[in-house]
DRENDO-1510 file (C-alpha; in Angstrom, 1 decimal, always signed):
<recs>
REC; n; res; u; v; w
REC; 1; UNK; +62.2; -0.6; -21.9 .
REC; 2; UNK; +59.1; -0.1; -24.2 .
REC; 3; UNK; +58.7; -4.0; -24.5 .
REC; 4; UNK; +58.6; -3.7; -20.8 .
REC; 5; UNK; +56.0; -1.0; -20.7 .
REC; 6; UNK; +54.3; -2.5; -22.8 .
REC; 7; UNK; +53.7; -5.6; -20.8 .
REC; 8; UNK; +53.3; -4.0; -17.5 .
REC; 9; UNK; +50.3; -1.6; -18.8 .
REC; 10; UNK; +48.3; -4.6; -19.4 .
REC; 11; UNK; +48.3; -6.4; -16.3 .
REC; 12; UNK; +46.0; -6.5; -13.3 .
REC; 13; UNK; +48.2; -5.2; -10.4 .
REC; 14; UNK; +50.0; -2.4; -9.9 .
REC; 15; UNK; +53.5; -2.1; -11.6 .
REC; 16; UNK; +56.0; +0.9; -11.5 .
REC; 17; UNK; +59.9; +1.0; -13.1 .
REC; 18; UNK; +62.2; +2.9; -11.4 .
REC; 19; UNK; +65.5; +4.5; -12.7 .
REC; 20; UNK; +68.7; +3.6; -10.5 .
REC; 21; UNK; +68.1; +6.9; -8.0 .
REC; 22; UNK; +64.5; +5.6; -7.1 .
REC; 23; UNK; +62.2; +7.3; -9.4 .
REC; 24; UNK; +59.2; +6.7; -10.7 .
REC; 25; UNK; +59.9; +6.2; -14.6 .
REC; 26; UNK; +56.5; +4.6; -15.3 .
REC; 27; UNK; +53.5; +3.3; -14.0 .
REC; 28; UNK; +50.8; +1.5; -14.8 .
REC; 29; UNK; +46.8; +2.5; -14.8 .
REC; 30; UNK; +46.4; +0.4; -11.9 .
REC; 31; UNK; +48.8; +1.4; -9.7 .
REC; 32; UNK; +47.7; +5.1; -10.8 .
REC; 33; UNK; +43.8; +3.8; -10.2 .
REC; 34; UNK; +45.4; +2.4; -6.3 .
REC; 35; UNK; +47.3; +6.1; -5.9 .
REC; 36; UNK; +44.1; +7.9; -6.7 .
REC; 37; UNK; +46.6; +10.0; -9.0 .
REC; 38; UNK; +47.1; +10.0; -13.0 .
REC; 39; UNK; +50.6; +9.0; -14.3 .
REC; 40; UNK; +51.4; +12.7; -15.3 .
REC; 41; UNK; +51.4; +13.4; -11.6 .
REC; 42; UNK; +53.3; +11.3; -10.2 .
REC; 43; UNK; +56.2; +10.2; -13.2 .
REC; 44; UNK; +59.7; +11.0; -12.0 .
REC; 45; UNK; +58.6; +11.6; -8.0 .
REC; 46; UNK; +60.5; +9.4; -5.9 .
REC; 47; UNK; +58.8; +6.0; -5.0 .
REC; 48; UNK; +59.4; +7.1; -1.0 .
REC; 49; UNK; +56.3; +9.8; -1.6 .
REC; 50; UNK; +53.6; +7.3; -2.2 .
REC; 51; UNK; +55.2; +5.1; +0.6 .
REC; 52; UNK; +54.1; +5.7; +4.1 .
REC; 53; UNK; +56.8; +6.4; +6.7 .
REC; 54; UNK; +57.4; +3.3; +7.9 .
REC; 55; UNK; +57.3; +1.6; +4.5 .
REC; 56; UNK; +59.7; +4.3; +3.8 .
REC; 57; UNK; +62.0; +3.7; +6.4 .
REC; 58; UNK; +61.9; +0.0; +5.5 .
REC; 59; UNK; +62.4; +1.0; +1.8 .
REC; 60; UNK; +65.5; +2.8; +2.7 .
REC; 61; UNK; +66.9; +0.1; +4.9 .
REC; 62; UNK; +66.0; -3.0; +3.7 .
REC; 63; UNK; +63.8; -3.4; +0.8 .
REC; 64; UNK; +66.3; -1.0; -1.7 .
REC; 65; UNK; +69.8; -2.4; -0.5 .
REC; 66; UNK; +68.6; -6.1; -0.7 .
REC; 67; UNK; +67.0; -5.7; -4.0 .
REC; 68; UNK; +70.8; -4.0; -5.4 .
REC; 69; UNK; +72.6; -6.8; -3.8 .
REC; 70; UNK; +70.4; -10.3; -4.7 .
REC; 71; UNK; +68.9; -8.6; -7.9 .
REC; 72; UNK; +65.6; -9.3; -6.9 .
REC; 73; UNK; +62.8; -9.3; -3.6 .
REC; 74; UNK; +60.1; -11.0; -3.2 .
REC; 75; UNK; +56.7; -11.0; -0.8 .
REC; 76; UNK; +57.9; -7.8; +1.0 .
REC; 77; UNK; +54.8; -6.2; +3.0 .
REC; 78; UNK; +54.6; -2.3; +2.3 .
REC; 79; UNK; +52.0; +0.0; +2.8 .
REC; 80; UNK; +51.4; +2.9; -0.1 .
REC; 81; UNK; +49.9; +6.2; +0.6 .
REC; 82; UNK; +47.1; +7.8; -1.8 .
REC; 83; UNK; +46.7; +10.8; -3.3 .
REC; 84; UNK; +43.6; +11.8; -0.4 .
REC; 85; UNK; +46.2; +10.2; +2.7 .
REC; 86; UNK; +44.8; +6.7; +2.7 .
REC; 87; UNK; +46.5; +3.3; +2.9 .
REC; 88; UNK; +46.8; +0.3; +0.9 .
REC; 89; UNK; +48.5; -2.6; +2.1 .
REC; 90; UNK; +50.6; -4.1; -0.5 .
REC; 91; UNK; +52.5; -7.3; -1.2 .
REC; 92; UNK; +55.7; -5.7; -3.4 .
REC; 93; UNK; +57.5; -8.3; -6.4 .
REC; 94; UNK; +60.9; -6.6; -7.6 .
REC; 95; UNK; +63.7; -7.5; -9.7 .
REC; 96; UNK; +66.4; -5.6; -11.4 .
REC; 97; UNK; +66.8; -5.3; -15.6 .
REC; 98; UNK; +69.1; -4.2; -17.9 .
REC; 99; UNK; +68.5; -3.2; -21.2 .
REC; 100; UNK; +70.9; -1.4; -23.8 .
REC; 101; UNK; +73.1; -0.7; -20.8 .
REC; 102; UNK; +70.2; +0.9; -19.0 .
REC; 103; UNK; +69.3; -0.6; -15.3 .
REC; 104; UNK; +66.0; -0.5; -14.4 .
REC; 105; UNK; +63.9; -1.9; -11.3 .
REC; 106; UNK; +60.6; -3.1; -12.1 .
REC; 107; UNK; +58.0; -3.8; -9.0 .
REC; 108; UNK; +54.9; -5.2; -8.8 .
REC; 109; UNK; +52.0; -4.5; -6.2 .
REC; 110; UNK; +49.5; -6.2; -5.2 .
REC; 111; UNK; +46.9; -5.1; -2.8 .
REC; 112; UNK; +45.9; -7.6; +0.1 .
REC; 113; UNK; +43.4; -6.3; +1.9 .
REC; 114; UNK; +42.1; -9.7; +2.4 .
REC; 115; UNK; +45.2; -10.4; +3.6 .
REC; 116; UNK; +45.7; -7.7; +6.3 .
REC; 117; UNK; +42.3; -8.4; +7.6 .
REC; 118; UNK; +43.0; -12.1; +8.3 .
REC; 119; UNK; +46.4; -11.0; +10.1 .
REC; 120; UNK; +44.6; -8.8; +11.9 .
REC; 121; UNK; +42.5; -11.6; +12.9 .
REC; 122; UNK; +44.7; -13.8; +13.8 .
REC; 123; UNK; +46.3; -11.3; +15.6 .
REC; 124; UNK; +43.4; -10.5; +17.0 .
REC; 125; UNK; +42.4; -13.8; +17.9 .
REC; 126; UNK; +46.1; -15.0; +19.8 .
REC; 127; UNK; +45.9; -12.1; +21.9 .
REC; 128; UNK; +42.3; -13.1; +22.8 .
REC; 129; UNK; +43.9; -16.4; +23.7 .
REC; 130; UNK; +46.4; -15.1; +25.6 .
REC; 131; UNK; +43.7; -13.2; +27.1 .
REC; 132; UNK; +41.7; -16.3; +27.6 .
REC; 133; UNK; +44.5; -18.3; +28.8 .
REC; 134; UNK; +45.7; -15.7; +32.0 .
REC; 135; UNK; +41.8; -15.7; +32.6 .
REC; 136; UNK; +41.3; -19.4; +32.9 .
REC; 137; UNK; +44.6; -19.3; +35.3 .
REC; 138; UNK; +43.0; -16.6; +37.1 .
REC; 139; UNK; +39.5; -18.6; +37.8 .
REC; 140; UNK; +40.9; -21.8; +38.5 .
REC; 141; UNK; +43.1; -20.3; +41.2 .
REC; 142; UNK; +39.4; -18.5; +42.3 .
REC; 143; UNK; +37.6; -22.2; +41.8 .
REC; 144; UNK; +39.9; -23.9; +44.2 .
REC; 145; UNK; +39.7; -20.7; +46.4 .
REC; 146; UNK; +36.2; -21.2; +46.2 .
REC; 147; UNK; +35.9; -24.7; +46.9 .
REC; 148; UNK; +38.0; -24.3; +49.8 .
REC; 149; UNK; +35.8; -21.6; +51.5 .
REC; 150; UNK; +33.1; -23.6; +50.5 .
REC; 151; UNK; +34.4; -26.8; +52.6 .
REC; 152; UNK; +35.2; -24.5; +55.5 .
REC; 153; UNK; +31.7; -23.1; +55.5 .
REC; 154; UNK; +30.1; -26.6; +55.0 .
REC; 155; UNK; +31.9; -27.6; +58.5 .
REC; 156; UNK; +31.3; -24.0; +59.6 .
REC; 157; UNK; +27.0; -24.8; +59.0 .
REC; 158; UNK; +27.8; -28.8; +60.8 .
REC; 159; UNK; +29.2; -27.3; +63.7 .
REC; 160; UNK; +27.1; -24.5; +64.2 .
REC; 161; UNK; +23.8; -26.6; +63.6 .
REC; 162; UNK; +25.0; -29.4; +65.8 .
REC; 163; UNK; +25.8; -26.2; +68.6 .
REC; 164; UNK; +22.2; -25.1; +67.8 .
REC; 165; UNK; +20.5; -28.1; +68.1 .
REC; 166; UNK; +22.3; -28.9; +71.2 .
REC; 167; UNK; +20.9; -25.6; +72.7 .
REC; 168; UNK; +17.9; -25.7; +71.4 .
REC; 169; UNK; +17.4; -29.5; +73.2 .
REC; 170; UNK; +19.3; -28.0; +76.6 .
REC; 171; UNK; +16.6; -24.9; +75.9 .
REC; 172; UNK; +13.9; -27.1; +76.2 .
REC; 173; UNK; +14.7; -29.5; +78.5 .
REC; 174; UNK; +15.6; -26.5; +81.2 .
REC; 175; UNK; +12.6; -25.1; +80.7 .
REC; 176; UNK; +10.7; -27.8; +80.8 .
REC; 177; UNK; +12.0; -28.8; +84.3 .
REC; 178; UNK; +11.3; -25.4; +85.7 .
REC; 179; UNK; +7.8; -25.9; +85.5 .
REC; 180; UNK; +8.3; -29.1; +88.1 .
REC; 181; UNK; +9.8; -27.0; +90.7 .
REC; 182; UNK; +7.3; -24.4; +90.6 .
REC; 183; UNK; +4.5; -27.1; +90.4 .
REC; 184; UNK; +6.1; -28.3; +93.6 .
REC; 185; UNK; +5.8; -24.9; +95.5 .
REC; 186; UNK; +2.4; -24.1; +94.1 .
REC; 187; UNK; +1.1; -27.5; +95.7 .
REC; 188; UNK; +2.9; -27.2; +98.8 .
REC; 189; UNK; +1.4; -24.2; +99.2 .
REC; 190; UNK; -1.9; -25.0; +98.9 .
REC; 191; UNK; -1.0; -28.0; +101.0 .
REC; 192; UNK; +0.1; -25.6; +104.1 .
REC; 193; UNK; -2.7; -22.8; +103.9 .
REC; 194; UNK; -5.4; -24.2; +101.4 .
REC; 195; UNK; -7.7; -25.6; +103.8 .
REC; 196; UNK; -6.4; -23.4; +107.1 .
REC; 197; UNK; -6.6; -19.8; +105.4 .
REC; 198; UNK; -8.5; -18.6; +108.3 .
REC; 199; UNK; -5.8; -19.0; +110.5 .
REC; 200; UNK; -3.0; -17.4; +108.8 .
REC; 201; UNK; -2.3; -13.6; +109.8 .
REC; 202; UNK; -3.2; -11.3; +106.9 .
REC; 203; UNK; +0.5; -10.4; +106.7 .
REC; 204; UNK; +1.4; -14.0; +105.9 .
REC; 205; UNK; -1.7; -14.2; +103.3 .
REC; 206; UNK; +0.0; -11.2; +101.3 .
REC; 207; UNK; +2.8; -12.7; +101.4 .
REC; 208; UNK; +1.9; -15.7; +100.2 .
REC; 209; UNK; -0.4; -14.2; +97.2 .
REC; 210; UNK; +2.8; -12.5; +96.3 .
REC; 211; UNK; +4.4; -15.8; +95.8 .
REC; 212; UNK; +1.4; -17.7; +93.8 .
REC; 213; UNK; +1.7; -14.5; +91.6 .
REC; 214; UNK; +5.9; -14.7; +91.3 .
REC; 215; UNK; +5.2; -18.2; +90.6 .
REC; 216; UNK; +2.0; -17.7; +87.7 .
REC; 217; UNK; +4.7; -15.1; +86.0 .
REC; 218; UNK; +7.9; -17.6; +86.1 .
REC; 219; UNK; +5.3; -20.4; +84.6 .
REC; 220; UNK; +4.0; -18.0; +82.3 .
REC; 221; UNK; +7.4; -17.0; +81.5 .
REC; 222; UNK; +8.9; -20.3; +81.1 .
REC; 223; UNK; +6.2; -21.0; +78.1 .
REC; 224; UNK; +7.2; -18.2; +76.3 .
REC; 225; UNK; +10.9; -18.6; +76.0 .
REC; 226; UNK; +9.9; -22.1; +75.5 .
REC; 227; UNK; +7.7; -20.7; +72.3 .
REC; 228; UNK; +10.4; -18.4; +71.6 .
REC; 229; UNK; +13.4; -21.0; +71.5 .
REC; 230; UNK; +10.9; -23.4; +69.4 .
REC; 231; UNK; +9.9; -20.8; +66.9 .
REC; 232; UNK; +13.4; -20.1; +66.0 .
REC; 233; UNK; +13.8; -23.2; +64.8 .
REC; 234; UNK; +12.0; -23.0; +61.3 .
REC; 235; UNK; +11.3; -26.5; +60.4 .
REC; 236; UNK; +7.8; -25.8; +59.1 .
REC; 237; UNK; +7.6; -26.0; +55.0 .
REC; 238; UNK; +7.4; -22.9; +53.0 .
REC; 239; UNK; +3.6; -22.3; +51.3 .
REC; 240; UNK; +1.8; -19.3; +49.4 .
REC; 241; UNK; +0.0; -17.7; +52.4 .
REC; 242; UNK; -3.4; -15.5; +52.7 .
REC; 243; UNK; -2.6; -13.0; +55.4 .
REC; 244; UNK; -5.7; -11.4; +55.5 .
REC; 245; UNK; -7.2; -15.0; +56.3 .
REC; 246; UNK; -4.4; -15.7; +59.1 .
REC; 247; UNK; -5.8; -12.1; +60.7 .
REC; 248; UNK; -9.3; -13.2; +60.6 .
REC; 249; UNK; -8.0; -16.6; +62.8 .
REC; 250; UNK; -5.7; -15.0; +64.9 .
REC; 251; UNK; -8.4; -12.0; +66.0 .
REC; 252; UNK; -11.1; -15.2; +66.1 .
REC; 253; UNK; -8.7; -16.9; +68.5 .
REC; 254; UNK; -8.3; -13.9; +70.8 .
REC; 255; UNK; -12.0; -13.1; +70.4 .
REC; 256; UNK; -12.4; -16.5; +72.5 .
REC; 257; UNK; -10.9; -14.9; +75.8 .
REC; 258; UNK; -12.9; -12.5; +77.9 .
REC; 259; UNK; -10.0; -9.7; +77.8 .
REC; 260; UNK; -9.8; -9.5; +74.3 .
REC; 261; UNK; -13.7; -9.2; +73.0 .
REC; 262; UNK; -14.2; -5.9; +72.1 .
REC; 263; UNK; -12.2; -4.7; +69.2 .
REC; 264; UNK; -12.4; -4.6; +65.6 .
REC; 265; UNK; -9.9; -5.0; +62.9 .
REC; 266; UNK; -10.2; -3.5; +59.6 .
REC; 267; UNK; -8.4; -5.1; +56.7 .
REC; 268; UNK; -7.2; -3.4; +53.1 .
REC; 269; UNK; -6.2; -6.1; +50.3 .
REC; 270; UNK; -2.9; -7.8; +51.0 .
REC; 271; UNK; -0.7; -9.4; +48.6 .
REC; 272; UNK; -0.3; -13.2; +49.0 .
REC; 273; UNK; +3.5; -14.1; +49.9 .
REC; 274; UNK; +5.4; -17.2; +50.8 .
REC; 275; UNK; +6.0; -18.2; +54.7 .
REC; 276; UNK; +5.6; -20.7; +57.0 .
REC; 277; UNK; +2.1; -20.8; +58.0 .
REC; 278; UNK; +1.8; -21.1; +61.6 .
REC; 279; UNK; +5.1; -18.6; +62.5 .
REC; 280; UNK; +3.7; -15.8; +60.3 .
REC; 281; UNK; -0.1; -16.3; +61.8 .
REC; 282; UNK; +1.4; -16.2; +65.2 .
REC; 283; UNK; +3.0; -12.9; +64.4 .
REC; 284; UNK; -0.2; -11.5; +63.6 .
REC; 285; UNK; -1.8; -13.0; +67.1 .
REC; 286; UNK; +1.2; -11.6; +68.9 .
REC; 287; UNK; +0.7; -7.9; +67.3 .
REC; 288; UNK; -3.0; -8.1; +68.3 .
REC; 289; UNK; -2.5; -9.1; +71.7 .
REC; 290; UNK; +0.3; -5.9; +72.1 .
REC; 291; UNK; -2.4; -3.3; +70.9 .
REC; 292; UNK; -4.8; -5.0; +73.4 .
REC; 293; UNK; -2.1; -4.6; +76.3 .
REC; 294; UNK; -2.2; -1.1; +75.0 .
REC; 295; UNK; -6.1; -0.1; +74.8 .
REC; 296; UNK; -7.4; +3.3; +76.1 .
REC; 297; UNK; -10.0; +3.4; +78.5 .
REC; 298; UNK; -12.1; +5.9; +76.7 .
REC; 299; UNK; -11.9; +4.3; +73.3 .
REC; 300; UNK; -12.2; +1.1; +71.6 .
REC; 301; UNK; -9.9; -0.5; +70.0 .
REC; 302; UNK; -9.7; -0.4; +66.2 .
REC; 303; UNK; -6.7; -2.2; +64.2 .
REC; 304; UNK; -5.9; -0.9; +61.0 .
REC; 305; UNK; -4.1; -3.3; +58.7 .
REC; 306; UNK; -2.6; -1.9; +54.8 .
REC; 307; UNK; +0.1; -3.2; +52.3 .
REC; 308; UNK; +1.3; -2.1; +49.2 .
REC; 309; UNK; +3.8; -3.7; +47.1 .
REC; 310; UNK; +7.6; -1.9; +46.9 .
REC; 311; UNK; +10.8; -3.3; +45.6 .
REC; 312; UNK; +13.4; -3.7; +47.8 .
REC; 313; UNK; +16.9; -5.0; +47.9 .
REC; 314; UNK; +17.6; -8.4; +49.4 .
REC; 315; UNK; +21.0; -8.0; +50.5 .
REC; 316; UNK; +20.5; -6.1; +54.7 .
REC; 317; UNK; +24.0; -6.6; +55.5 .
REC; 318; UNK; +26.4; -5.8; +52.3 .
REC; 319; UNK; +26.3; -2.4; +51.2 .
REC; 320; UNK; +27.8; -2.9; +48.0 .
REC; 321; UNK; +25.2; -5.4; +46.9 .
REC; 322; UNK; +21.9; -5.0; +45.3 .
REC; 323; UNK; +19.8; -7.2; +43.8 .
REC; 324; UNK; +15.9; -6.0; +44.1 .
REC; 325; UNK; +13.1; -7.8; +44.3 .
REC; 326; UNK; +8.9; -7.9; +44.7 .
REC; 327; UNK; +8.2; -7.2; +48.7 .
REC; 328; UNK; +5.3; -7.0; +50.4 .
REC; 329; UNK; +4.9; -3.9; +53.2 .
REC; 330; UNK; +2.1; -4.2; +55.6 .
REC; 331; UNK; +1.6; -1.9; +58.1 .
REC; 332; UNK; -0.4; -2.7; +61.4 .
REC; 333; UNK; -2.1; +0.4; +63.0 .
REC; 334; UNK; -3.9; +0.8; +66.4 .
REC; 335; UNK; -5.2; +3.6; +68.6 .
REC; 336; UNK; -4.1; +2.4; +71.8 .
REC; 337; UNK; -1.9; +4.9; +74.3 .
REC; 338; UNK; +1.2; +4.4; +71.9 .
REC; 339; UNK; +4.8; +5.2; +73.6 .
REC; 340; UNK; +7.4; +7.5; +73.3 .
REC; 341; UNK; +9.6; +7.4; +69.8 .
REC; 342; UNK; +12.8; +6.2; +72.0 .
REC; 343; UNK; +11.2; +2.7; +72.1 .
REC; 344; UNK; +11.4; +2.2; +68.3 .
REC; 345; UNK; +14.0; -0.3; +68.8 .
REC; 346; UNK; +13.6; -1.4; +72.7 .
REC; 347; UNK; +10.3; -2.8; +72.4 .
REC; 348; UNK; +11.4; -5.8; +69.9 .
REC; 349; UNK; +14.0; -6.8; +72.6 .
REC; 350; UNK; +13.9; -10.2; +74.8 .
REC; 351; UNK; +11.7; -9.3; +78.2 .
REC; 352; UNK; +11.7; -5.4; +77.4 .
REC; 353; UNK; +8.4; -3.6; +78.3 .
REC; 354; UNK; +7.8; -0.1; +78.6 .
REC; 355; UNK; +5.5; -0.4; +81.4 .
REC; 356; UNK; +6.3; -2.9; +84.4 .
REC; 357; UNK; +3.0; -3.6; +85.3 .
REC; 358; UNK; +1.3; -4.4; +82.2 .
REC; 359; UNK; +0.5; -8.0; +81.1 .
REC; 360; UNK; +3.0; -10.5; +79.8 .
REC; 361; UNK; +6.5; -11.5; +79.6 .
REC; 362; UNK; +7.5; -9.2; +76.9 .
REC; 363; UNK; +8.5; -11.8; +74.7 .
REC; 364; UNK; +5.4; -10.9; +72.5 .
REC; 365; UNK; +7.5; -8.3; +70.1 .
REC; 366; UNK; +10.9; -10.1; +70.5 .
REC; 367; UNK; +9.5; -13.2; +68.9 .
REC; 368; UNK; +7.8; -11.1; +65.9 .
REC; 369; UNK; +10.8; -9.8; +64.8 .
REC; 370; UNK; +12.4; -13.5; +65.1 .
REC; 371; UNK; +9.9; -15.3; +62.7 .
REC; 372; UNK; +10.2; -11.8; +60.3 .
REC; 373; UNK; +13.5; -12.7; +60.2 .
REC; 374; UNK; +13.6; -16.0; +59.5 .
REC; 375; UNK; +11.5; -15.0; +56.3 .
REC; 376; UNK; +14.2; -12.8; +55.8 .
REC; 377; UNK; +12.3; -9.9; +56.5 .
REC; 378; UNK; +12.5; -6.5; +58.5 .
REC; 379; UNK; +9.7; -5.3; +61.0 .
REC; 380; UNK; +10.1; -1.5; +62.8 .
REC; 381; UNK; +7.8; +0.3; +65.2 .
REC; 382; UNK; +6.6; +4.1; +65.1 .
REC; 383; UNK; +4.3; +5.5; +68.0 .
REC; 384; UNK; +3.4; +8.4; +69.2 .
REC; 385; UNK; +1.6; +8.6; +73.2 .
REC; 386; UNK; -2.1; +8.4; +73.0 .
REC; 387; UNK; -2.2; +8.1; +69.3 .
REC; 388; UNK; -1.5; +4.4; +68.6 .
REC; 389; UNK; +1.8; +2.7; +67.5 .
REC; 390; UNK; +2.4; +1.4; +63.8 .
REC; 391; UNK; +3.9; -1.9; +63.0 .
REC; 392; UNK; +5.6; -2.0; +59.8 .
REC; 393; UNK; +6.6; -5.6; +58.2 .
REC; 394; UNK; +8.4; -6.0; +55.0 .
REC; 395; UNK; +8.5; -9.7; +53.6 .
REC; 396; UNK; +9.7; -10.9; +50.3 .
REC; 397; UNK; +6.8; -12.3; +47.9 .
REC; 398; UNK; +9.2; -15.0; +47.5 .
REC; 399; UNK; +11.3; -16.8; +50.0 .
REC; 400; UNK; +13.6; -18.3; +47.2 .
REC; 401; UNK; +14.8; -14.3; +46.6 .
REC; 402; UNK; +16.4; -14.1; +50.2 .
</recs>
């Protein structure tokens, strides 16, 4: 036994002997140093109070009847508990001796931290395979969802744009041949009372200045669902765009007619954006040409025209996504006779007008708020009577961000 202590006090792992009812006989300094305790302390304690409880259920179950019926263990995995309640994982050595009649169990311990941390990262790393594994079963079954809905859209888009383009050409084509029949009453009109106008009862002449006046409105309004249908095709390329140039042309343009010559427009720094050129300038034109349908008689007309830059979120239609981005929000003022806050929404409708006898088709607002949203876009109205409406249009900076 002294030989035996002897030996053990020298070497580098921890070493204990215990007598045949599990005590702690001895122990080495570094077992004592891995305790946290001094060999005083913990001599003839049983080896279960520096175990932890499931090392010492596994002590009492497996590790202490296997050792007294094979003489010896090897590589068992224990964990000891220190004097201040920490763990050390230890690999535990032990083999049963005899000496002058006396039986004796010598262990060894020897701490693998090392150890424990690789098995924790192996462990680790199979469940993160595992993990990996139900997540790569998961998006393939979501790829070859996806790549179906993607087919069924693709043929979804053919369809729909061969339907489109086959309105679009019937569109066209309709309108275009309703100009012929008008054409044809128009002339035959003049053909029956041009030259005789003398001798057709006045009765007869209203009526028949009611029907050159039906007939100017159908041609008039054949050209602007003919504009209308066109412009909502946008096959025009996307550029950087000036708008406060495209004001100056469009209130140029409408400077030209004898209607539309005294106004002024004034015009804050706008922000450049992205759009298709001729659409968004025909916007502007179209906006002018409302406030001038809309002038007071005891004022003239000034147009207001502001912007600021705001971030707002590109997704209109799905409330549970956001993504924001750079917008520009301009905002088109006049001091015409306004109309009543119920129109908010009417006036951007196909043929709506407020008044009945005013000029147009009232087409002018419906195709604004087409072109805005082909640019992906949102334009409102706000007006109040005989204070001016405001036009407000937000436009992404970038069309690529709808």
């Amino acid at each position: 036994m002294e030989q035996a202590k002897h030996i053990l006090q020298e070497l580098p792992c921890g070493c204990a002997v215990l007598d045949i009812s599990g005590s702690l006989a001895y122990t080495n300094p570094t077992l004592c140093q891995l305790l946290g305790s001094s060999e005083d302390a913990v001599r003839g304690t049983s080896i279960e109070s520096i175990l932890t409880v499931a090392s010492r259920i596994f002590y009492q179950t497996h590790f202490f009847p296997l050792l007294n019926l094979k003489g010896e263990v090897s590589e068992i995995f224990m964990t000891l508990k220190t004097a201040n309640g920490t763990h050390v994982p230890v690999m535990v050595n032990a083999k049963v001796s005899t000496e002058n009649g006396e039986t004796v169990y010598i262990c060894v311990f020897a701490p693998v931290w090392e150890r424990q941390k690789y098995e924790e990262q192996l462990l680790s790393a199979k469940k993160a395979q595992q993990k990996a594994i139900e997540e790569n079963t998961i998006l393939n079954g979501l790829k070859a969802q996806l790549e179906m809905n993607q087919y069924q859209l693709d043929r979804k888009i053919s369809i729909l744009r061969e339907r489109n383009n086959a309105y679009l050409q019937m569109s066209k084509v309709f309108m275009h041949d309703m100009q012929e029949p008008l054409r044809k009453i128009s002339l035959f009109l003049d053909a029956l009372f041009g030259k005789d106008r003398g001798e057709v009862a006045y009765d007869d002449q209203r009526k028949i200045s009611i029907i050159r006046k039906s007939i100017l409105r159908l041609r008039h309004m054949t050209r602007s669902l003919l504009d209308f249908v066109q412009i909502s095709a946008p096959e025009e390329s996307v550029t950087f765009l000036d708008p406060k140039r495209l004001i100056i042309e469009a209130k140029e343009e409408l400077e030209k007619e004898a209607s539309a010559s005294n106004f002024s427009i004034d015009i804050g720094d706008l922000p450049h954006f992205e759009g298709r050129e001729s659409q968004i300038k025909r916007v502007f034109i179209e906006l002018i040409k409302n406030a001038l349908q809309n002038t007071l008689a005891d004022r003239p007309l000034n147009i207001q025209v502001t912007a600021v830059m705001v971030q707002e979120n590109v997704y209109q239609h799905q409330t549970d996504k956001y993504r924001y981005t750079d917008h520009i929000q301009m905002e088109i003022k006049d001091n015409g006779s306004g109309f009543e806050g119920q129109y908010d929404s009417y006036v951007f409708g196909l043929f709506n007008k407020i008044d009945a006898r005013s000029g147009g088709a009232g087409l002018g607002l419906a195709l604004c708020k087409q072109v805005i949203s082909n640019h992906y876009g949102t334009i409102k109205a706000q007006a109040e009577p005989g204070k001016g409406a405001c036009i407000t249009i937000v436009l992404p900076i970038r069309q690529s961000a709808g």
